[in-house]
KEKOL-96294 format. One record per residue (C-alpha): residue in one letter; x, y, z. Coordinates in Angstrom, 2 decimals, always signed. Layout:
REM residues N
ATOM code      c1      c2      c3
ATOM    A       X       Y       Z
...
REM end
This chain:
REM residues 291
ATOM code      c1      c2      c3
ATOM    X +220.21 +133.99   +0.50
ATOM    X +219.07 +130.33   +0.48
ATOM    X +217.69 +128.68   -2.03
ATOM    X +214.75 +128.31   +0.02
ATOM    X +214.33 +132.12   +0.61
ATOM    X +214.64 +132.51   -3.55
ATOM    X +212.26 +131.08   -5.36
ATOM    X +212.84 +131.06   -9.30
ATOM    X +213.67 +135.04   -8.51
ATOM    X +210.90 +135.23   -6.31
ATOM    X +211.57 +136.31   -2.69
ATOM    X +210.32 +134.25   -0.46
ATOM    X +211.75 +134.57   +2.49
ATOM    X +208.77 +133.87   +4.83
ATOM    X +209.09 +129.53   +4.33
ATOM    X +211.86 +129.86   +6.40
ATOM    X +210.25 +131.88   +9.33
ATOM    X +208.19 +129.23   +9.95
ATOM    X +204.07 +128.77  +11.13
ATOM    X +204.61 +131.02  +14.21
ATOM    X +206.65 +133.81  +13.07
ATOM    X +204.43 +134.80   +9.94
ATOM    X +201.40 +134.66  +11.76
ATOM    X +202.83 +137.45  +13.83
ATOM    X +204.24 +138.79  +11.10
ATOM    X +200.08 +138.22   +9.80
ATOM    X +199.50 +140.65  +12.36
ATOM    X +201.65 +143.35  +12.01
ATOM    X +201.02 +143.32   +8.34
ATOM    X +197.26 +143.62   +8.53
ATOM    X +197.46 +146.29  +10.59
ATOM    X +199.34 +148.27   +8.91
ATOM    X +198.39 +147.49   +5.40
ATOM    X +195.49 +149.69   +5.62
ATOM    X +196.30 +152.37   +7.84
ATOM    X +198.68 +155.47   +6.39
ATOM    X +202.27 +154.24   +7.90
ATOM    X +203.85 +151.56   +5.27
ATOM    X +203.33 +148.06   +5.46
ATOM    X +206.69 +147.87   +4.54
ATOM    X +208.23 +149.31   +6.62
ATOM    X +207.30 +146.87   +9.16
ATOM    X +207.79 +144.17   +7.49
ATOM    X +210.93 +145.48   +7.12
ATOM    X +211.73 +147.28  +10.58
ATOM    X +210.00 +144.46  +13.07
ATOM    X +211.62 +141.15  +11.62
ATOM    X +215.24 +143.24  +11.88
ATOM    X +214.56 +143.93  +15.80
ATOM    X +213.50 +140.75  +16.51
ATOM    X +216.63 +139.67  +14.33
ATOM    X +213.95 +137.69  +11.75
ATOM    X +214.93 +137.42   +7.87
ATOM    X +213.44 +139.39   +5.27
ATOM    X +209.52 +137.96   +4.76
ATOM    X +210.43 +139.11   +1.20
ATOM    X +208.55 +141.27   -1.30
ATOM    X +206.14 +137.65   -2.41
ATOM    X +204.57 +137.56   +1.40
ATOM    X +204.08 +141.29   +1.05
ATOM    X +202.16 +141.13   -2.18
ATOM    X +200.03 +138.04   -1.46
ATOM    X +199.25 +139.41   +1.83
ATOM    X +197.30 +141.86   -0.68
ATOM    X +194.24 +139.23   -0.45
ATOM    X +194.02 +139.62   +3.36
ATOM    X +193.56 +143.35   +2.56
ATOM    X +190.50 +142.93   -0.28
ATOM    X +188.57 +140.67   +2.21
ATOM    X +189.03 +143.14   +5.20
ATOM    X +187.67 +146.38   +3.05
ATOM    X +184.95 +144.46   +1.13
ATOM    X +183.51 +142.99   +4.36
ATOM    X +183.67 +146.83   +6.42
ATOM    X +182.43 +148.58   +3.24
ATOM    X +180.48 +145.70   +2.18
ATOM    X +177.30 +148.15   +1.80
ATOM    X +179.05 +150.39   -0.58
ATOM    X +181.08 +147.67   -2.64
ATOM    X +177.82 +145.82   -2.77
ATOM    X +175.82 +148.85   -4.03
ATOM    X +178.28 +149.94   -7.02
ATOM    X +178.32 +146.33   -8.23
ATOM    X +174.53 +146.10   -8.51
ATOM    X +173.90 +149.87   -8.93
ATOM    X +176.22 +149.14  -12.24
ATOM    X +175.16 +146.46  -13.26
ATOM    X +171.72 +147.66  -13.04
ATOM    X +172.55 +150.39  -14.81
ATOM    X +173.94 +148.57  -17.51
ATOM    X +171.00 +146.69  -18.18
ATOM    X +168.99 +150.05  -18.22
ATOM    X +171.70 +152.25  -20.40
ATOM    X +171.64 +154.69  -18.10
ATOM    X +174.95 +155.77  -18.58
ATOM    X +175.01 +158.94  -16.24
ATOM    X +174.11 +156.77  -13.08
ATOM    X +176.33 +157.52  -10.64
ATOM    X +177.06 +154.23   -9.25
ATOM    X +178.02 +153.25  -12.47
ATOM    X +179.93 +156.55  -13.60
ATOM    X +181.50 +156.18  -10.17
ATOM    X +182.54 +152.01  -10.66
ATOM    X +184.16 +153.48  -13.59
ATOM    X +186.21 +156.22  -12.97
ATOM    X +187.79 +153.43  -10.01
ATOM    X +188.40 +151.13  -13.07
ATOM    X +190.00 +154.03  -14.84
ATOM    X +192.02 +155.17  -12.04
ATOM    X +193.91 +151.39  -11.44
ATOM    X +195.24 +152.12  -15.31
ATOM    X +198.84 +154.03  -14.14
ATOM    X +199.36 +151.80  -11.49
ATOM    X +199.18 +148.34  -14.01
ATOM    X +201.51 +149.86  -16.44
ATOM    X +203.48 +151.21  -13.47
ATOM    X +203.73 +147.76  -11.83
ATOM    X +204.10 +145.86  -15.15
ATOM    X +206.71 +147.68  -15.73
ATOM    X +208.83 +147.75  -12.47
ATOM    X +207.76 +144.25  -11.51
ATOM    X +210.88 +142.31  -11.96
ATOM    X +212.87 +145.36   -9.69
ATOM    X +210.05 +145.10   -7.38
ATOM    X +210.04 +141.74   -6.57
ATOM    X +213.27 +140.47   -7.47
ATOM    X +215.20 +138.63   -4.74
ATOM    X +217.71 +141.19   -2.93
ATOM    X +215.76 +144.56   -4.49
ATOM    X +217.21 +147.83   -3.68
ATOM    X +213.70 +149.22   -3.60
ATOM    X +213.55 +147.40   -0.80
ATOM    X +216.39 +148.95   +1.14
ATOM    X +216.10 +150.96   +4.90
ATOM    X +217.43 +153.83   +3.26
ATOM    X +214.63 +153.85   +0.46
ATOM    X +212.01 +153.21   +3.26
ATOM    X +212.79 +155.31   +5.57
ATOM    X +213.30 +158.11   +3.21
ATOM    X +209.53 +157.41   +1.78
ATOM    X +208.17 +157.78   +5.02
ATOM    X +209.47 +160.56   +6.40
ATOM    X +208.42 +162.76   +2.59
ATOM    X +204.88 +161.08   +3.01
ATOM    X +204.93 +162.58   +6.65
ATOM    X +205.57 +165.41   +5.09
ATOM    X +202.99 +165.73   +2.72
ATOM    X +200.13 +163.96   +4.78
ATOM    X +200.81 +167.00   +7.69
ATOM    X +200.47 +169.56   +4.49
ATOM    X +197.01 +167.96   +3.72
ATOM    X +196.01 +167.86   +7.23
ATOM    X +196.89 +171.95   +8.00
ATOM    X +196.24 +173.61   +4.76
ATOM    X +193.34 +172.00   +3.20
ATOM    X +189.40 +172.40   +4.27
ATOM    X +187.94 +168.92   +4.78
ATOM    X +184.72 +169.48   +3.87
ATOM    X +183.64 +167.79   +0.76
ATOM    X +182.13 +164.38   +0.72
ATOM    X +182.41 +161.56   -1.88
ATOM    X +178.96 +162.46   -3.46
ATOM    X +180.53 +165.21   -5.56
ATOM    X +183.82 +163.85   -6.56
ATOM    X +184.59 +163.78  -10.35
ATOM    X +186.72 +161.90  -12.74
ATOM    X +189.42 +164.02  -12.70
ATOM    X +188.96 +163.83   -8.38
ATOM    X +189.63 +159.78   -8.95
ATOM    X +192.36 +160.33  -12.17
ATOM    X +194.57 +162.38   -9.55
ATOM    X +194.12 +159.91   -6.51
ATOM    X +194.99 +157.26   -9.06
ATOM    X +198.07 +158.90   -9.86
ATOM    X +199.29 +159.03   -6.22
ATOM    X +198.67 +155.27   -5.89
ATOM    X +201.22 +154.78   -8.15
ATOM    X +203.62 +156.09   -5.88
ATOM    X +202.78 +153.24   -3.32
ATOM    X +204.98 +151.52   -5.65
ATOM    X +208.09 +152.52   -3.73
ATOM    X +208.50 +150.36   -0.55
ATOM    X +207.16 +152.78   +2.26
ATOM    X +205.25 +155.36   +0.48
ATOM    X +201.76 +153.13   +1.53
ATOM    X +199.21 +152.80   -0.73
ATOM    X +197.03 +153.98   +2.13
ATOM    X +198.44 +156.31   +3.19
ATOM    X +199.61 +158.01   -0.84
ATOM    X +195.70 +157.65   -1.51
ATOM    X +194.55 +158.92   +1.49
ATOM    X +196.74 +162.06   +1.30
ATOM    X +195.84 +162.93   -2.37
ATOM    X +192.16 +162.57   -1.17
ATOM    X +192.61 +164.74   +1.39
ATOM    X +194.71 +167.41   -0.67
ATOM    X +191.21 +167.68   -2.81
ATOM    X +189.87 +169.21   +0.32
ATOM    X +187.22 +165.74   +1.31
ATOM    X +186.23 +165.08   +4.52
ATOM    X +189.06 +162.85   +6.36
ATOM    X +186.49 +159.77   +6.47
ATOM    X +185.59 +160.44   +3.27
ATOM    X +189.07 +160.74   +2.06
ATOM    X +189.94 +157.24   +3.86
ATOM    X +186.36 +155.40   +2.32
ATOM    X +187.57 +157.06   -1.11
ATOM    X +190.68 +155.69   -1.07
ATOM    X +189.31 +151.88   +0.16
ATOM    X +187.14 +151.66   -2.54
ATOM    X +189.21 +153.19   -4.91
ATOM    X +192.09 +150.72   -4.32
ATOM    X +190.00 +147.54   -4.38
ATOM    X +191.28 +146.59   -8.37
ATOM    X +194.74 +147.92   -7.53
ATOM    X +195.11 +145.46   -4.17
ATOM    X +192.75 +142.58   -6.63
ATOM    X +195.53 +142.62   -8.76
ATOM    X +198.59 +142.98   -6.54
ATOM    X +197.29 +139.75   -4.69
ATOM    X +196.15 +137.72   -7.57
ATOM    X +199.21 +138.83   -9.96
ATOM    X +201.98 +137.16   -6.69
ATOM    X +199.46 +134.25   -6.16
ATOM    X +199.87 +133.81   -9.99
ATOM    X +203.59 +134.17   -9.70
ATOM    X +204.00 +131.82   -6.64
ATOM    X +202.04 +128.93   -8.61
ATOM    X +204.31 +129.50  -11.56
ATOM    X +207.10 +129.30   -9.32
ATOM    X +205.85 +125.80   -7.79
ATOM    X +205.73 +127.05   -4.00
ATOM    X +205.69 +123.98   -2.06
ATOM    X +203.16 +122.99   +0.04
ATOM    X +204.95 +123.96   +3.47
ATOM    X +205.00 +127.45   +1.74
ATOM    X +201.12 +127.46   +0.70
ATOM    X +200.69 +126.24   +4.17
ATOM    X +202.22 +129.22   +6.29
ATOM    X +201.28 +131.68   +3.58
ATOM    X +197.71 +130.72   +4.33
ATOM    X +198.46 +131.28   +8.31
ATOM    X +199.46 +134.65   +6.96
ATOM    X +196.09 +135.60   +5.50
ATOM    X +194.23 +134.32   +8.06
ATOM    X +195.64 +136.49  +10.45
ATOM    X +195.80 +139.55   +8.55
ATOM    X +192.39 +140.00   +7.62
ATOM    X +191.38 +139.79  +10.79
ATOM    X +193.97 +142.34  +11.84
ATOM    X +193.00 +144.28   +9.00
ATOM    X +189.16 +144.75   +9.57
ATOM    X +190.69 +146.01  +13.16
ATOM    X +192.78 +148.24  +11.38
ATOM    X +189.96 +149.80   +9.21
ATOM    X +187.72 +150.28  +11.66
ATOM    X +190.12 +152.05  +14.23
ATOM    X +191.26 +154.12  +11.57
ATOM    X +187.97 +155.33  +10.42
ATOM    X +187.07 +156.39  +13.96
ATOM    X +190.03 +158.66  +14.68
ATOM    X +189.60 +160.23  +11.39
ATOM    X +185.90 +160.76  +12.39
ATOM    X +186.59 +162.23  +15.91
ATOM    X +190.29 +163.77  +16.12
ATOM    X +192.70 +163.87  +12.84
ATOM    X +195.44 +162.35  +10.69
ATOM    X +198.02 +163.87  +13.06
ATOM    X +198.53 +161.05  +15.41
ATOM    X +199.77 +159.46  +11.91
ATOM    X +201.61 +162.35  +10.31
ATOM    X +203.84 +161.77  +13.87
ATOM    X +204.32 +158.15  +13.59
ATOM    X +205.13 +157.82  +10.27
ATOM    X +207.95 +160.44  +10.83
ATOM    X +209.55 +158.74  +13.47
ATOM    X +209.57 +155.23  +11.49
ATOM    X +210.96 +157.13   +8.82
ATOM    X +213.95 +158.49  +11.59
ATOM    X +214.09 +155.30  +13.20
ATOM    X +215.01 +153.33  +10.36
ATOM    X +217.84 +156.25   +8.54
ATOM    X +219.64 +156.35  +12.39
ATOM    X +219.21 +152.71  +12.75
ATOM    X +220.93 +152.07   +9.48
ATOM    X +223.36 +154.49  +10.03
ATOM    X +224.56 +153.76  +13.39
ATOM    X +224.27 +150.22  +12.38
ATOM    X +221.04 +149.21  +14.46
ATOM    X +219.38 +147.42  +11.67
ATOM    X +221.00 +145.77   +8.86
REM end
């Protein structure tokens, strides 16, 4: 790995892709960001067809901003109404409105991913991670295929977000932890644990948005943090900004579409894709397809 792609231990691989190949890169990562099939494991999957390096774990994380700005803009009427709602409620003690109950149980729930991601951080992000292997990936998706057709079959789908509890937002938190491991999808981890308390699919996906806006806060601001430390040059700020661009836009696509299959058909059409990813990559690596 160059030094280029290796920044004081960070990997940052994208600098050498260049202004055109991250912003369609950009693309592919918005998109699947925040739908349930691993960002990862196109980052990982398309830049090895197209026989592209590694955009490394660093253009992964930061790509984390392009996410917030996508979900706060499509949900901006709900993000906008637990801020104020809380903050009103603050400044009236009531302590049992919901808004504000419901602000806090999100703020509760982000707790076992920090100490999660504190604590694997350097084996996340590290240049040359093994986290961040085919096998690891494709393994991930094929058990969260698993366990998003499970949800999808055997549970009822017919609660909404109106009457979900602490413990409802303790357990969904939980599950995001597992987005952790490179192809699991924070998505699509969330999504499924929302939908295994028996919610309504859209209400399982707009649970899971809003729950996940401190946990993809963080993940952004913690690699921006970690580039600046690392003194990312100015060609690197430069495409990494291309990046973001891109994504969000890709991203508000990606919402949107998402939330209207849930609404009219299922998570099947997922539960299918993610599968074959998940067999793509394990025969692609084993027959020597992808490296």
């Amino acid at each position: 790995m160059s030094a280029e792609a290796c920044t004081q231990g960070l990997d940052t691989g994208f600098i050498e892709l260049g202004v055109a190949k991250v912003a369609a890169l950009g693309v592919v990562q918005g998109i699947t960001e925040l739908l349930p099939i691993s960002s990862t494991a196109h980052m990982r999957i398309v830049p090895a067809l197209l026989g592209w390096r590694d955009p490394g774990s660093a253009f992964s994380a930061a790509m984390q901003m392009a996410a917030l700005a996508a979900v706060i803009s499509y949900f901006w009427g709900d993000v906008k109404g637990l801020v104020f709602g809380s903050i009103d409620a603050v400044r009236r003690r009531d302590f049992r409105d919901w808004q504000f109950r419901f602000t806090t149980w999100i703020l509760l729930a982000t707790v076992p991913l920090v100490i999660f991601g504190t604590l694997l951080s350097k084996v996340l992000n590290t240049c040359g991670s093994p986290l961040r292997s085919l096998w690891v990936i494709g393994a991930a998706c094929i058990v969260m295929s698993v366990l998003l057709a499970l949800a999808e079959r055997f549970c009822k789908h017919r609660r909404t977000l109106d009457n979900v509890s602490l413990k409802d937002a303790m357990i969904v938190g939980l599950a995001q932890v597992g987005a952790l491991i490179p192809g699991v999808s924070r998505s699509g981890s969330t999504l499924t644990a929302a939908m295994f308390l028996d919610l309504k699919r859209e209400e399982a996906a707009r649970f899971s948005f809003l729950l996940g806006l401190p946990a993809i806060f963080l993940a952004g601001a913690k690699e921006f943090y970690e580039l600046y430390k690392a003194h990312l040059s100015a060609e690197g700020w430069m495409i990494l900004a291309v990046g973001l661009v891109v994504a969000s836009l890709s991203a508000f696509a990606a919402i949107w579409g998402l939330m209207r299959i849930l609404e009219r058909f299922s998570s099947w059409p997922f539960v299918a894709y993610r599968f074959v990813i998940g067999v793509v990559l394990l025969v692609g690596v084993s027959l020597g397809w992808l490296q």
